[in-house]
C-alpha positions as CSV (number, residue, x, y, z in Angstrom):
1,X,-7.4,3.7,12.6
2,X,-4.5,3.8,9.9
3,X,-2.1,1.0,10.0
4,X,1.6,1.9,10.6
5,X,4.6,0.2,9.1
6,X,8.4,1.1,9.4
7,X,11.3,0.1,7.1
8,X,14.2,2.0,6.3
9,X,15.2,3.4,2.9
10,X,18.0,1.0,1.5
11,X,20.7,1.7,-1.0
12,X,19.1,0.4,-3.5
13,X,16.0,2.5,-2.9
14,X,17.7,5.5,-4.3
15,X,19.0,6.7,-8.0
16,X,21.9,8.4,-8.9
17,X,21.0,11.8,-7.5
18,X,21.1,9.8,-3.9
19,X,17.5,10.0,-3.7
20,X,14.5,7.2,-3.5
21,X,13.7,7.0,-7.2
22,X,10.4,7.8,-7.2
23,X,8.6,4.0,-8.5
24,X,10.3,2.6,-5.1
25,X,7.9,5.1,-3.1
26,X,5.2,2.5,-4.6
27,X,6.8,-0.6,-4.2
28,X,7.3,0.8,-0.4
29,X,3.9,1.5,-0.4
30,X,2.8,-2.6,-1.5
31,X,5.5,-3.5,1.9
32,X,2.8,-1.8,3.8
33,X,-0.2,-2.7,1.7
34,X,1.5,-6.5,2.5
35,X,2.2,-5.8,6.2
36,X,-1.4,-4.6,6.6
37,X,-3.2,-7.9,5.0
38,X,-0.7,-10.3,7.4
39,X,-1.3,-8.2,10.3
40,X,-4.7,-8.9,9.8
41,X,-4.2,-12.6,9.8
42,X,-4.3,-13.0,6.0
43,X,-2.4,-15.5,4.7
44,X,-0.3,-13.9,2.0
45,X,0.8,-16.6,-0.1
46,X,-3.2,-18.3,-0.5
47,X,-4.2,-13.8,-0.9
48,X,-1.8,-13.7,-3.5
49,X,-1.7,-17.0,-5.8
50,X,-5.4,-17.1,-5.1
51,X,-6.6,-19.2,-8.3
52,X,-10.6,-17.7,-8.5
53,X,-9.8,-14.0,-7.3
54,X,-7.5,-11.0,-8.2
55,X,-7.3,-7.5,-6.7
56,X,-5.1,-5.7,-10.1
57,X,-4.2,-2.1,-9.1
58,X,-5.9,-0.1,-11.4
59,X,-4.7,3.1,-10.2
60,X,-1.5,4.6,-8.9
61,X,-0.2,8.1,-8.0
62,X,2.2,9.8,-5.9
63,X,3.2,13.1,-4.7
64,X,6.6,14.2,-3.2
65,X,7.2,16.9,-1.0
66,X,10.8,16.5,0.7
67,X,13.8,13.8,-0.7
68,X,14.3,10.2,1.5
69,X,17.8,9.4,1.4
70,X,19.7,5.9,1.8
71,X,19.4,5.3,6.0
72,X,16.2,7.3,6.6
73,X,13.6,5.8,8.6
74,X,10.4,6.1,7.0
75,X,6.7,5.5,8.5
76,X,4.3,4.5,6.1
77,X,0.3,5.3,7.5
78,X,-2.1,3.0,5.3
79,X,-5.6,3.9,5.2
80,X,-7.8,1.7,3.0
81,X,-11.6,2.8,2.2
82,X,-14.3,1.0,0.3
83,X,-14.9,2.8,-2.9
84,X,-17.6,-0.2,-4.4
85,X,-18.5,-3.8,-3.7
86,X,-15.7,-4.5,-6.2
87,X,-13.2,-1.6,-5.2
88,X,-11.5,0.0,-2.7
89,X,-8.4,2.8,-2.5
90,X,-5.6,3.1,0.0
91,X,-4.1,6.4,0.7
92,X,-0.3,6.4,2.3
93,X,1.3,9.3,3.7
94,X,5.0,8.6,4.2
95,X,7.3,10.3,6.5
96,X,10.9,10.8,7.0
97,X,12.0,10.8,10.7
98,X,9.0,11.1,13.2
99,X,5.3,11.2,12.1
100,X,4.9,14.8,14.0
101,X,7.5,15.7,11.1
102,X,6.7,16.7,7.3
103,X,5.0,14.3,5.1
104,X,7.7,13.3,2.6
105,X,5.2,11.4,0.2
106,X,1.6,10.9,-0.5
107,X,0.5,8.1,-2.6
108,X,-3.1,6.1,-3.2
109,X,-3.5,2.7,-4.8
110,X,-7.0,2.0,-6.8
111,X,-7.8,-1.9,-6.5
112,X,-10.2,-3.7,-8.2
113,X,-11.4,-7.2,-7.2
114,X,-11.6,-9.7,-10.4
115,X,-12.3,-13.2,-11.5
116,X,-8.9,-14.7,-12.1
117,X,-10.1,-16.8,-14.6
118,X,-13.1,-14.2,-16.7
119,X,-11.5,-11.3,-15.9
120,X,-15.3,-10.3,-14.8
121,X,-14.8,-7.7,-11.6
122,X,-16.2,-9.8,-8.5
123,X,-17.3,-8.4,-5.0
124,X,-14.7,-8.2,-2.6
125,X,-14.0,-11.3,-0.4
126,X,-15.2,-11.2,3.6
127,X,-11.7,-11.3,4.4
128,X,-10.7,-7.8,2.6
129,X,-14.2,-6.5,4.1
130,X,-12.5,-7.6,7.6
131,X,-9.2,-6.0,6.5
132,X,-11.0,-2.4,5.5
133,X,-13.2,-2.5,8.2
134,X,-10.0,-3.2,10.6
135,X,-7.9,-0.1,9.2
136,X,-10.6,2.4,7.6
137,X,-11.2,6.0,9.0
């Protein structure tokens, strides 16, 4: 089951043309990614200063097929899915208004799960296999 997470496009979201410049549809995306690891009971400050593991983002793309504008309300569904011991993917459809609407955005996120220190990729941690197994199709 995809996790859900709502936040509304800001001011500062948007570029000159009035529209969410498009890197902020990522940076939305990471709320979610964020929202998704806490609602799973990870603690996000130890996840993210973690001294012995890393999960880089290796991969990033987006598509865009209707504009967000300042005061929309946007639903972002998260799906994660395993891609390797050391790997997984989340896929993001965001959408403008109600989910039955149009998808305004499709992103995915590649992660990779490292030795801080080597650099050497590392399986991922029991706690991200709880996390996928708790929001993968």
């Amino acid at each position: 089951m995809p996790f859900t997470y709502t936040r509304t496009v800001r001011f500062q979201d948007t570029d000159a043309a009035g529209v969410v410049y498009f890197a902020n549809v990522l940076a939305m995306c990471h709320e979610a990614y964020e929202a998704s690891l806490a609602a799973s009971e990870i603690n996000l400050k130890a996840f993210f200063s973690n001294a012995e593991l890393a999960i880089p983002i290796i991969h990033a793309n987006v598509d865009f097929y209707r504009p967000m504008f300042a005061g929309d309300r946007l639903t972002i569904q998260l799906t994660p899915k395993q891609v390797a011991d050391d790997e997984f993917e989340i896929a993001y459809q965001v959408f403008s208004g109600e989910i039955a609407g149009r998808c305004a955005a499709k992103a995915l996120t590649k992660h990779v799960c490292i030795n801080a220190v080597s650099r050497t990729r590392n399986q991922l941690s029991e706690e991200l296999m709880q996390w996928l197994g708790q929001f993968e199709i």
